[in-house]
N, C-alpha and C positions, 0 to 999 in steps of 0.2 A: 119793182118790176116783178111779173110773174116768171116761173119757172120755163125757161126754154125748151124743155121738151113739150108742155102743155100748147105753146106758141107754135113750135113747128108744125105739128098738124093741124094748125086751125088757119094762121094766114098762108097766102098764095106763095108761089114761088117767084115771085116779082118783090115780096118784101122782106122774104127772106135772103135772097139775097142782097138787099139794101141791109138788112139787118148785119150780113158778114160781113160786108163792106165797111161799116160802122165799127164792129169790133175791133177787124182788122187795123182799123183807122185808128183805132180808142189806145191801140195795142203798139 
C-alpha cells in the first residue's frame, strides 16, 4: 500500500471516505 497522505490528496472524497470506512472496519 502506498503512504496515506500521498492517497488523501489524490483520490476524491467519496473514497476516502470508503477508505475510513474500511479501516474503521479492519480496526
Amino acid at each position: 500500500e502506498r503512504s496515506k497522505s500521498g492517497i488523501k490528496s489524490k483520490i476524491p472524497a467519496s473514497e476516502k471516505f470508503v477508505v475510513a470506512a474500511v479501516a474503521i472496519f479492519c480496526e
